[in-house]
C-alpha positions in Angstrom: 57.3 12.3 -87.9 56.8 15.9 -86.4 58.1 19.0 -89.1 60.6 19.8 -86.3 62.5 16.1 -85.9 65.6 16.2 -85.7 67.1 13.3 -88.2 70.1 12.7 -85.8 69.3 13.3 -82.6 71.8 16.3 -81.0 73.5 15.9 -77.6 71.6 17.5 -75.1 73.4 19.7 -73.1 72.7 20.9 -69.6 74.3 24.1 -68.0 74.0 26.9 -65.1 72.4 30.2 -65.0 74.4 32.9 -63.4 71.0 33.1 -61.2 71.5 29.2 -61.0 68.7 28.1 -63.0 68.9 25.2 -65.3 69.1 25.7 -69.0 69.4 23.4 -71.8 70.8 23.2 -75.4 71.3 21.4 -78.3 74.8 20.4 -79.8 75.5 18.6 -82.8 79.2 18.1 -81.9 80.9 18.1 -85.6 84.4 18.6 -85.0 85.1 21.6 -86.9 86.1 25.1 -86.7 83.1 26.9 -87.8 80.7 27.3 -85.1 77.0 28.6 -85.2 75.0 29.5 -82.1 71.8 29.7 -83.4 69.3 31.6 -80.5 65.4 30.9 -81.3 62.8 33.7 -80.9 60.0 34.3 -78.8 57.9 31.5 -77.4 60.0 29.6 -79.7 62.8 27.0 -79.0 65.7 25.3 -80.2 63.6 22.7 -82.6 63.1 25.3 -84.9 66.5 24.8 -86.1 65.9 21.7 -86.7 66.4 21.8 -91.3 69.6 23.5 -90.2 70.5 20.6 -87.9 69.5 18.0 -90.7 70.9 19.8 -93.4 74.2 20.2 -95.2 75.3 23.1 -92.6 74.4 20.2 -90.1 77.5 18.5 -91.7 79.9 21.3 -92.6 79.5 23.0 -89.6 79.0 23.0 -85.0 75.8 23.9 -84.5 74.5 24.6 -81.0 71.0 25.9 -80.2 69.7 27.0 -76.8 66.6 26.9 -75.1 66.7 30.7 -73.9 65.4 30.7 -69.9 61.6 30.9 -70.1 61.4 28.5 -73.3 61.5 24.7 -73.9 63.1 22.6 -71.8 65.1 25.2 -70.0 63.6 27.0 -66.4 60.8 28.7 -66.8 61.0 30.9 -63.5 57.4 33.2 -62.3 59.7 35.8 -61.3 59.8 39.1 -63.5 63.2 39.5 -62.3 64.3 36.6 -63.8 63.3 38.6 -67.3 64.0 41.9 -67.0 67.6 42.2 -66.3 70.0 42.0 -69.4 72.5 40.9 -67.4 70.8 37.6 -66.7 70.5 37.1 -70.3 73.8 38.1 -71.3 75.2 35.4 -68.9 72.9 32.7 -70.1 74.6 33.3 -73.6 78.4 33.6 -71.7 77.7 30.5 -70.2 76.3 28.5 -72.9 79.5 29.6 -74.8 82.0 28.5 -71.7 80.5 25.0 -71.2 80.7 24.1 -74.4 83.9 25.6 -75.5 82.8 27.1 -78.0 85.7 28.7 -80.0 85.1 32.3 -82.3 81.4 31.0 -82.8 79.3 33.2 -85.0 76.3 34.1 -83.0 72.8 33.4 -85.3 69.6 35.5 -83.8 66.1 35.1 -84.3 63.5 37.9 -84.0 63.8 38.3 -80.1 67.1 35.8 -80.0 68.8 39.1 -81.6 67.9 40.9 -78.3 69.7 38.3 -76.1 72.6 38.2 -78.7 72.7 42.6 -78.3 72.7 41.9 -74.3 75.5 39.6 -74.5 77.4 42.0 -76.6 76.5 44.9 -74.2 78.2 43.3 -71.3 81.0 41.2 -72.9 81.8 42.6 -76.5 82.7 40.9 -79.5 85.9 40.5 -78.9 84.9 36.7 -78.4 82.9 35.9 -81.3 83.7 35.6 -85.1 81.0 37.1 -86.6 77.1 38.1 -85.9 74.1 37.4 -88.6 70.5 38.9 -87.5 67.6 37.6 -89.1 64.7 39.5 -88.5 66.2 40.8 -85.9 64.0 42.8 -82.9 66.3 45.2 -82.2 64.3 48.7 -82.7 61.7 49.9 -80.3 60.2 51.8 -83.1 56.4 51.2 -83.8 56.7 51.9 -87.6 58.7 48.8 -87.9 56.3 46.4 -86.3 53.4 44.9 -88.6 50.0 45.0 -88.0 50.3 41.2 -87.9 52.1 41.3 -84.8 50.5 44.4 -83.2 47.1 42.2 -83.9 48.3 38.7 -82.6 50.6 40.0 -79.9 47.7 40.9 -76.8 46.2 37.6 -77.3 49.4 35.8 -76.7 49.3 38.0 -73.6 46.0 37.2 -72.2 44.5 35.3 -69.1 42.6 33.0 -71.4 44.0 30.0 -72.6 41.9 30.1 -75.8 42.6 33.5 -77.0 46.3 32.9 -75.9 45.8 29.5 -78.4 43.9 32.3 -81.2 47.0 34.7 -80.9 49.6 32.1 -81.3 47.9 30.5 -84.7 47.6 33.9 -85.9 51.4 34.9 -84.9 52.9 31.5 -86.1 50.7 31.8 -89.1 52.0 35.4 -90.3 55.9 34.1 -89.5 55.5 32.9 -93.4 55.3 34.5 -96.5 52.7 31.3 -97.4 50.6 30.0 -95.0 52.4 26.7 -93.5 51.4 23.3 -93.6 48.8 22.2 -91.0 51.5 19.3 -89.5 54.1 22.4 -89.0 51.5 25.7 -88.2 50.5 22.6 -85.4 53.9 21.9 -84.2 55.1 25.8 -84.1 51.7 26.1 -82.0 52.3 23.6 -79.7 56.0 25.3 -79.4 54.3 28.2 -78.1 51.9 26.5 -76.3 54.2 25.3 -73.8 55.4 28.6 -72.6 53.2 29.7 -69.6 51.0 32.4 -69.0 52.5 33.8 -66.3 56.3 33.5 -68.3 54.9 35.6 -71.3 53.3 38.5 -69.3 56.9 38.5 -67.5 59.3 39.0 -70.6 58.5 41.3 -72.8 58.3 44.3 -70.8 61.6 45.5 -70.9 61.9 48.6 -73.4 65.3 48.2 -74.6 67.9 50.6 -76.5 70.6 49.0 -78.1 71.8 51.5 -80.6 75.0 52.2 -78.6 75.8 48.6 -78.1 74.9 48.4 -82.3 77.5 51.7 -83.2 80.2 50.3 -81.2 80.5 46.9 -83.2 83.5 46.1 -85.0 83.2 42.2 -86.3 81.4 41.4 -89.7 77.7 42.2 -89.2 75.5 40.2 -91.9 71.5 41.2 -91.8 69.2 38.9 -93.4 65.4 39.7 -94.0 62.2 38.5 -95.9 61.0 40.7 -98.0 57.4 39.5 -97.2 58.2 39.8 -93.3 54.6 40.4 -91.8 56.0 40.5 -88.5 59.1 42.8 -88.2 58.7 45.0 -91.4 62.1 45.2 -93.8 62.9 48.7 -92.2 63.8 47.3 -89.2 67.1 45.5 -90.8 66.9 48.4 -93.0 67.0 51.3 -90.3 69.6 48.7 -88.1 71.6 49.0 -90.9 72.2 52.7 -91.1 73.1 51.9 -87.6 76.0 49.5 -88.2 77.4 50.8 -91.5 79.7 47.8 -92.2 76.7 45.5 -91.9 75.9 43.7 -94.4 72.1 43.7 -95.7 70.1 41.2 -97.4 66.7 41.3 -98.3 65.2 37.3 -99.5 62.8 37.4 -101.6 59.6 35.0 -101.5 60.3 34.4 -97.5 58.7 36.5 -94.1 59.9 36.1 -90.7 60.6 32.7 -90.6 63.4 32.8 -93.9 65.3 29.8 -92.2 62.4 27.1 -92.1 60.6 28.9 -95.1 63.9 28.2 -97.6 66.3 26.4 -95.4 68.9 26.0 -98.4 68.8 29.4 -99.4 69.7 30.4 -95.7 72.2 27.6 -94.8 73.7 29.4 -98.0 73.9 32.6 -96.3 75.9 31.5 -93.5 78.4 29.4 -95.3 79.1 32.4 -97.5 79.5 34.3 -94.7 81.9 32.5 -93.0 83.5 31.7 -95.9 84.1 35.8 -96.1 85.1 35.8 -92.5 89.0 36.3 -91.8 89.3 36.1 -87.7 89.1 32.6 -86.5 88.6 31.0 -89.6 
């Protein structure tokens, strides 16, 4: 069975683009009132939540995970316009919340997933949401807080050629952990980047993006989570972020890197539920 099964399979959801693309997501449907919308990084996709889906959080708690546009089984449009406007990505995350009623759900971003989360917030606030947890989150432009693992792997993921692209995504998936993953999951995670194209990549990451305003203006609970042994985006970034959002609330797990949630699944679940647990609105 692949690392990234899913124990019960999740409803698979289908819904609209505001530029009328299909998208895809997962749902769990437990009938509860804690929510988590848990949004992948890049060249990821929803599998990668899969211990959350399997695990005790699984139970306790709606979980729904998109495929963000460009990734899995959602559209994977050629056109750099279908990237580079926030807007379009801040939609995606609208609608995703509108068609599946999703109620004061706490929004969960990965790495890039944090970006889309700060463009959602930019256009419709967080007036709608309970409560937002960042986990590695990409949300500096800053150099100094990028690691030389990324700034190494990163132009290979980027190139014409399919083999260096294959060399840049073992080396990327490969530094997500503080110890080197299994071969059955570094293999899985490669095949999840595999199967974005070429031509998707070099569209989506060139937007330089500013979020600090969006980040000062915030007024629900903020929780920042971290590995200490993050080889991809260094501590400072959740540290600096932090200085940003002074109510946030920052912490640093030891013994994990980028990838906290696969690397100690438990320990994270925990996170959450405490979270929510310390959350007043909606809950």
């Amino acid at each position: 069975m692949s690392p990234l099964a899913f124990e019960t399979p999740p409803r698979k959801r289908r819904f609209r683009s505001s530029d009328n693309r299909n998208l895809i997501a997962l749902d769990n449907e437990v009938e509860t009132h804690r929510t988590f919308i848990l949004v992948h990084g890049l060249f990821q996709n929803s599998e990668v939540w899969c211990n959350q889906f399997n695990g005790q959080l699984g139970i306790s708690a709606r979980l729904i995970a998109p495929d963000l546009r460009g990734h899995g089984a959602s559209a994977k449009p050629d056109s750099i316009h279908a990237y580079e406007d926030g807007r379009l990505w801040a939609d995606d995350l609208h609608n995703l919340i509108t068609a599946t009623g999703a109620q004061n759900p706490v929004l969960v971003g990965w790495s890039f997933g944090a970006r889309v989360i700060m463009d959602y917030l930019r256009h419709y606030g967080d007036a709608s949401v309970a409560g937002l947890v960042f986990l590695g989150g990409y949300l500096l432009e800053d150099p100094a807080n990028l690691g030389a693992e990324l700034l190494n792997s990163f132009p290979k993921m980027l190139d014409e050629n399919v083999e260096l692209r294959g060399e840049g995504d073992a080396a990327f998936v490969n530094a997500m952990f503080a110890e080197p993953p299994k071969p059955p999951l570094l293999d899985a995670l490669k095949s999840v980047c595999g199967n974005i194209p070429y031509i998707v990549r070099r569209n989506m990451v060139g937007r330089i993006l500013d979020y600090e305003d969006v980040m000062a203006g915030l007024r629900k609970p903020v929780l920042l989570l971290h590995g200490e042994e993050d080889a991809l985006m260094l501590p400072s970034m959740s540290q600096n972020v932090s200085t940003i959002i002074p109510h946030a609330e920052l912490k640093l797990i030891s013994g994990c890197g980028h990838a906290l949630f696969i690397e100690d699944a438990e320990r994270f679940d925990q996170h959450l539920q405490s979270f929510v647990a310390g959350l007043e609105t909606g809950y």
